[in-house]
N, C-alpha and C positions, 0 to 999 in steps of 0.2 A: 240326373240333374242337367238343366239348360243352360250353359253359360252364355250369357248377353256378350254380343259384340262389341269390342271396346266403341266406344263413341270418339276416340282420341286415341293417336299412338305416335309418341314422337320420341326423340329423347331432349331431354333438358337439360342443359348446362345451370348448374348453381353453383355458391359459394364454397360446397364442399366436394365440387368435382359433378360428374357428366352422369346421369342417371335416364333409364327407357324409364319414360313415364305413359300408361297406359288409365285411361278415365272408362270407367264404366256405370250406368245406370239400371239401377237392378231389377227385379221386381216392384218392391217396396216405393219406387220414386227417387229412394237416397241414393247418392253419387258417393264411387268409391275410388280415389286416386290412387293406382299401385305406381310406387316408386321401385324398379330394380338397378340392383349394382351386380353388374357381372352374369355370370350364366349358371340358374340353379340346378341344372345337371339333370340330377335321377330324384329332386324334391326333397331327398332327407337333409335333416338338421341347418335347415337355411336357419340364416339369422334372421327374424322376424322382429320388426315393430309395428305394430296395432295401437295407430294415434288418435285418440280424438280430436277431433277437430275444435282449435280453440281461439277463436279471430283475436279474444283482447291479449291473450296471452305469446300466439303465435306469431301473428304478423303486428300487431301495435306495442309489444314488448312490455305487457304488465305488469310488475311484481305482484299482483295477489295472488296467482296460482303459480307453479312451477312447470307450466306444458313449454315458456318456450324456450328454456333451459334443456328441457329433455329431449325437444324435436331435434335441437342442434347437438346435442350430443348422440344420439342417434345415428344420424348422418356422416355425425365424424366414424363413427364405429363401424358401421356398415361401409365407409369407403374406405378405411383401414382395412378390413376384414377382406375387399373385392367381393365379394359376394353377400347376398342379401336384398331383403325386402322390407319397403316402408308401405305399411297401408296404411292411406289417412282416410277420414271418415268425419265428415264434416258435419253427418247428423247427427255426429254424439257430441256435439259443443253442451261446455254443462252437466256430464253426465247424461246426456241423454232428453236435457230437459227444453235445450234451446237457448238461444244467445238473449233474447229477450228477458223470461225467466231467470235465466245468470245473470242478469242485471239488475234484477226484483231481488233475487237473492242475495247478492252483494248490499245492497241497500240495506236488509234485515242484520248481515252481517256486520255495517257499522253499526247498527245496536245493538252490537254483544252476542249476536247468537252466531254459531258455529257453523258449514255449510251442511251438515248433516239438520240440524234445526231450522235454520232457514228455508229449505227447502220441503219439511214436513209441514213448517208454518202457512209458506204458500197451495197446500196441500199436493206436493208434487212429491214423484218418486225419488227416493234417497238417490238409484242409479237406476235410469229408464234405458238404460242401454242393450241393446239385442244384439248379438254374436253370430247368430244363424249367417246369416247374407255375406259374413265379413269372412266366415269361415268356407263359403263357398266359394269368394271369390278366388281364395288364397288355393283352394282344391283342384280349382278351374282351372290355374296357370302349372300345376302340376305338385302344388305345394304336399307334400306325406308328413314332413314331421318339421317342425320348427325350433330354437334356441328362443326363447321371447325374451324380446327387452323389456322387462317391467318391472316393476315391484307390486304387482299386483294377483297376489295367489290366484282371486277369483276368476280375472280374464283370461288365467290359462286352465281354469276348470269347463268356463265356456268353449273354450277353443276345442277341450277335451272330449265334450258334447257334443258337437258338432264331426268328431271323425279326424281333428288334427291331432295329433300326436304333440305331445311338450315335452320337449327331452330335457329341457332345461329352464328353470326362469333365470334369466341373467337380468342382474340388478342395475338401474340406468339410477343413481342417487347424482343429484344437485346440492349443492350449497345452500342453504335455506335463506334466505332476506326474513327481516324485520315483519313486512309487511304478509311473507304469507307464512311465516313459522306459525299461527294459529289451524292454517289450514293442511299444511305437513304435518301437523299434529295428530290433527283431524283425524287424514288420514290412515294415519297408522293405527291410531287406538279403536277407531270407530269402524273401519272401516277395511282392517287387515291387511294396510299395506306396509312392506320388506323396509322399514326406516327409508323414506326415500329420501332424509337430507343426509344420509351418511350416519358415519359412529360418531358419539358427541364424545367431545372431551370429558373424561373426568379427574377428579383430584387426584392428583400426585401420577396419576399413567403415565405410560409414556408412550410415542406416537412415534412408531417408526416409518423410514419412506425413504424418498432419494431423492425429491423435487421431482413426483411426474408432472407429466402437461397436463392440457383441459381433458384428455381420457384419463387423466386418474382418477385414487377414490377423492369420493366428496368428504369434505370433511365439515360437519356440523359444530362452527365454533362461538356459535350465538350464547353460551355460557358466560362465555369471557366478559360481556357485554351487561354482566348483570340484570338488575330488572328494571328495563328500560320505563322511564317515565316522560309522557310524551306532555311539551311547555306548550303556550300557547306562543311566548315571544321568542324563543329560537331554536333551533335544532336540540336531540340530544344529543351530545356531543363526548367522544369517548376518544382521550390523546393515547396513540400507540407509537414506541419509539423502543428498539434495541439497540442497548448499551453493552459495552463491554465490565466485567467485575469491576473495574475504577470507574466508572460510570463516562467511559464516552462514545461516543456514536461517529465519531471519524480518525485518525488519524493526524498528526499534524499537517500535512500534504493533504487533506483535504480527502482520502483515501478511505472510503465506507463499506466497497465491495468486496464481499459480503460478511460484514459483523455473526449476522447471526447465520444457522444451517439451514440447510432444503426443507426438517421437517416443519422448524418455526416459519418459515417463508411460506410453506402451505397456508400455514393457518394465518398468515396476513392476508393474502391471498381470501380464506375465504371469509376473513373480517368483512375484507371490502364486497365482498358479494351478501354481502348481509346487510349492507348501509345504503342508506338513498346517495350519499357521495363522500368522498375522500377530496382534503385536503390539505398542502403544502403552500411553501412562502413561496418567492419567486426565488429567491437563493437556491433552494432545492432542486427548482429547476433549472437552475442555469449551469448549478456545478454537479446534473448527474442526469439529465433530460429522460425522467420517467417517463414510462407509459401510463403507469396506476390503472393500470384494468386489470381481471381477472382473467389468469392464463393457469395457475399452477394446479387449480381444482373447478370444475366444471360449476358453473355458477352466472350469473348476470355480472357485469360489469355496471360500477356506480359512475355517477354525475364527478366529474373532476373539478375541484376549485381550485382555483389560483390565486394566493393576494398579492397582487400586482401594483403597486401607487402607482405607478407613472407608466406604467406596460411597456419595459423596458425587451421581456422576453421576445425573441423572435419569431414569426409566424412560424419557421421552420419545425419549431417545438413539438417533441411526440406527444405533450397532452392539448393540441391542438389540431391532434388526428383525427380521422373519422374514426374509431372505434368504440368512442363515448362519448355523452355531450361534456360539453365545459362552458362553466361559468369562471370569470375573473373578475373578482370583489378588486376595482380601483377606485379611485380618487379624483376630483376636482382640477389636480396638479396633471394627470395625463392629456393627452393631446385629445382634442374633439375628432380630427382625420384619422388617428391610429385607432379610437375606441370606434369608427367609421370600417375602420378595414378586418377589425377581428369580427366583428359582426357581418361584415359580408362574405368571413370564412364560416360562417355558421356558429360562433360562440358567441355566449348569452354574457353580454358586458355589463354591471351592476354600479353603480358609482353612489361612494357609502361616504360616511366620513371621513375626514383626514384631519392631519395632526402635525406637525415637525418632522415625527417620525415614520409615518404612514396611516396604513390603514386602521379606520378603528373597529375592533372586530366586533366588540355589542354592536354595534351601527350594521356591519358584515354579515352577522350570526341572524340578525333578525330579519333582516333582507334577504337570508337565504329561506328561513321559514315561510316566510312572503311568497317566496319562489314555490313553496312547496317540499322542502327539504325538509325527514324530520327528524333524519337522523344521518349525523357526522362524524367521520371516522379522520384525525387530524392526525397526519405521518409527520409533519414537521416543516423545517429545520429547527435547530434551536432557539433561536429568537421566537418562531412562532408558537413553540413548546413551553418557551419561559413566558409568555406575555399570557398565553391560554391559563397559564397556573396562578400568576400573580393576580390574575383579574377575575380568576374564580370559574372560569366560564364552562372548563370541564365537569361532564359530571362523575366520569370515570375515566381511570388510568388504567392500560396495561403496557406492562414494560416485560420485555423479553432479555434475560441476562444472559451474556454468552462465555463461556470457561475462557474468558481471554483476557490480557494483560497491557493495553499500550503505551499507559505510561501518558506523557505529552498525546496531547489532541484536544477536538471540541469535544466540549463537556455538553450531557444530553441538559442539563436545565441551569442555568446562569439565577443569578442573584434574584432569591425570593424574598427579600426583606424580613428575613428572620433573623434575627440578634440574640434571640437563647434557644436552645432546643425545641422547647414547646413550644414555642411559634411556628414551629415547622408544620408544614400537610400531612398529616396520618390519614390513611388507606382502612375505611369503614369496607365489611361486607370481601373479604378478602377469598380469593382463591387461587391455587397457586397448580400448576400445569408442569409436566416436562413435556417437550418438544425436541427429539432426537438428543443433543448432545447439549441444549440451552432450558433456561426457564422461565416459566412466564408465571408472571406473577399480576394479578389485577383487583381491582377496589377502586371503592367509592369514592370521591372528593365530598367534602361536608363544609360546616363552619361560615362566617358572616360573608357577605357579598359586596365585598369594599366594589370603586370605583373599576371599568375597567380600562386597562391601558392601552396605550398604539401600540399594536406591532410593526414594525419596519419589516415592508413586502417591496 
C-alpha cells in the first residue's frame, strides 16, 4: 500500500487543546483530516474516532442529528486520554450521500418519514459509506489496533475488514434533543446502533452517579417530557423546579444551593439539552447568576430566556455569556439605549407585552415560537412558576422532591386561586423516577385555559 503525502501538516490549536493535524488526499479524490493527540507509540489500542463529516451538524450546530455533540465529546476524551486519533472524513456527510442529498432528505423527514426512509425514497443508499481508504489512512500513520469511539457495531466490522484490529467499541452517547430523538431512534432500531442517547430513565429505577461533567454518561431523559405536542401559537412548555418535602425551593436567606443531588442535577441537565431553551425570571438571575447550559452530561446546550421588564440585570450576568444564545422577553417600560447595548453583546431583545406587573408571558411564549422555539424548559423562580400555573400555559410539570425538611422559606408555587380541593391542578399522564437520594415525579397539566397573567420579571 502507497501512502499519499500529507497535502498539510501542522498542529492546531483548538477549543479542547493543541492537536498535529495532518490533511491527506487519497486515491478516491476524498480528503481525510487526521487529528492526533500525543504520540501513538507502537500503534496498538490508540483511541480512535472515525467522524463523518457533518457541515449542518458540525460546524452550524444543528439539533437534527447528534454529530456535533459527539465531535466535541470526542475531542474532550481524546485530550483527557493524551493520546489518540480523530479521523474526520468529510465525504461521508449524510451517511455517505452528501450534504445536498441530506438536505433533500431532511425535507422528506418533515413529512413524517424516518432518515432510513427518506433516503430509500430519494433512491439513495441507507449508508453509502466506504471504510477502505479510511482504514488505510489510519495504517499509513502506523495505526495496528484501535479503541473506537462509536456506537456503531458496523463501523468497527469495517475497520475489521480492512486489517484494523477493534479491541474495543467505546460508546460516545449524547443527550438526545427534541428535535433529533426521531433520528437516535432511528438509529438504534434500524440501524444497530449501541443507544447513542444514553440509558432512558424508567419507572421507579434509580439512577446512580455523583455529578460527572460533560465526560460522563448521557442520560436519555426525554421520558420526563411526556408526549410532546407541538402548538402552532407557543412553545411546548414543561415547568421543572425541586422542592423540598414541605414544598420549598429556598431557604428563608434566600439559600437554594443545592436542594436536590448530583444524580437529579444530571437529569436537569440533560432536560435542557433536550429543549430548544430554558427559562427563568430575572429574580433568578440576580439572586443566584446561572449559567443554564449543559455541563453535567454531554449534550447541546439550549437558547436562555430571561423575563426581564425593565432589563434591570447586569451585562455582567453568566446567562449573557458566549456559551449560548439568549433571548430576554422585556417590556415597553425598559430603556431603548440599554435594549441597544444587550443587543450589541449579542443577545436577541424581544419586547412583548407589559402590564403593572411585568411581562406578559402569552404575549412572551408566542414571540418566542415566532423566534422559532418549540420547545421550553421553565426552571423558575417562583413568581414565574406561579404565574406559568395560574395562566395554564404549562403543558407539563416535573417536580423533583428532595428527603428534606426547611421549615420557613419560598414556597415553589404561591396562590393558585383554589378555594376547595378540586379546584386544584391534578397531574394527567403521570410518571414517577428516582434520582439518587430525590424523586421526580411528572404529568400533564389539563383543564379550561382561563386568561393569562403577568408575571413580574
Amino acid at each position: 500500500m502507497v501512502v499519499p503525502q500529507p497535502l498539510a501538516h501542522l498542529s492546531l490549536p483548538t477549543w479542547a487543546g493543541e492537536f498535529d493535524l495532518r490533511a491527506f488526499r487519497w486515491t478516491s479524490g476524498d480528503l481525510y483530516l487526521l487529528f492526533a493527540r500525543g504520540d501513538i507509540g507502537d500503534g496498538r489500542g490508540v483511541l480512535t474516532r472515525l467522524h463523518s463529516g457533518c457541515l449542518t451538524g458540525d460546524a452550524l450546530g444543528s439539533l437534527r442529528c447528534d454529530c456535533g455533540p459527539q465531535l466535541r465529546l470526542a475531542m474532550r476524551r481524546l485530550a483527557a486520554e493524551g493520546r489518540g486519533l480523530l479521523l474526520y472524513v468529510p465525504g461521508h456527510e449524510g451517511r455517505g450521500i452528501g450534504l445536498v442529498d441530506k438536505l433533500r432528505a431532511y425535507m422528506l423527514q418533515d413529512q413524517g418519514q424516518d432518515t432510513v426512509e427518506a433516503n430509500r425514497r430519494l433512491g439513495l443508499p441507507v449508508d453509502g459509506r466506504d471504510y477502505q481508504e479510511a482504514a488505510q489512512v489510519l495504517a499509513g500513520v502506523g495505526v495496528r489496533s484501535v479503541r473506537l469511539l462509536s456506537n456503531n457495531p458496523h463501523k468497527a466490522s469495517a475497520l475489521a475488514r480492512e486489517g484494523i484490529v477493534v479491541e474495543e467499541l467505546v460508546p460516545i452517547q449524547t443527550a438526545p434533543h427534541l428535535r433529533n430523538l426521531g433520528y437516535v431512534e432511528t438509529k438504534r432500531h434500524q440501524l444497530g446502533h449501541r443507544r447513542p442517547g444514553g440509558e432512558p430513565l424508567a419507572g421507579g429505577d434509580g439512577l446512580d452517579g455523583d455529578g460527572l461533567g460533560g465526560d460522563g454518561q448521557a442520560v436519555d431523559a426525554t421520558t420526563l417530557l411526556g408526549h410532546v405536542r407541538p402548538r402552532p401559537d407557543r412553545p411546548y412548555v414543561v415547568l421543572k423546579y425541586a422542592q423540598t418535602l414541605d414544598g420549598r425551593i429556598a431557604t428563608g436567606s434566600g439559600d437554594a444551593k443545592w436542594i436536590s443531588g448530583p444524580s437529579e442535577r444530571r437529569i436537569s441537565h440533560a432536560l435542557r439539552a433536550a429543549c430548544d431553551a430554558v427559562a427563568v425570571g430575572a429574580g433568578t438571575v440576580l439572586a443566584d447568576d446561572p449559567l443554564l447550559t449543559v455541563r453535567m452530561v454531554p449534550g447541546a446546550s439550549p437558547i436562555r430566556v430571561v423575563l426581564d421588564s425593565t432589563l434591570r440585570l447586569p451585562t455582567g450576568a453568566n446567562v449573557f455569556g458566549a456559551d449560548a444564545g439568549t433571548i430576554v422577553l422585556t417590556t415597553g417600560r425598559s430603556a431603548a439605549a440599554r435594549r441597544a447595548e444587550l443587543t450589541g453583546l449579542g443577545v436577541t431583545v424581544a419586547v412583548v407585552g407589559d402590564g403593572p406587573d411585568g411581562v406578559d408571558l402569552a404575549d412572551g411564549l408566542a414571540r418566542l415560537r415566532r423566534l422559532g422555539v418549540r420547545s421550553l424548559l421553565v426552571e423558575g423562580g417562583a413568581r414565574v412558576i406561579t404565574s406559568m400555573l395560574r395562566g395554564r400555559l404549562a403543558d407539563r410539570v416535573v417536580v423533583a422532591v428532595a428527603p428534606l425538611l426547611l421549615g420557613k422559606g419560598t414556597e415553589a408555587v404561591g396562590d393558585l386561586g383554589a378555594s376547595a380541593v378540586t379546584d386544584g391542578l391534578r397531574l394527567a399522564n403521570r410518571t414517577v423516577h428516582q434520582a439518587g437520594d430525590d424523586l421526580l415525579i411528572a404529568g400533564d397539566l389539563g383543564g379550561p385555559q382561563p386568561a393569562a397573567p403577568r408575571a413580574e420579571a
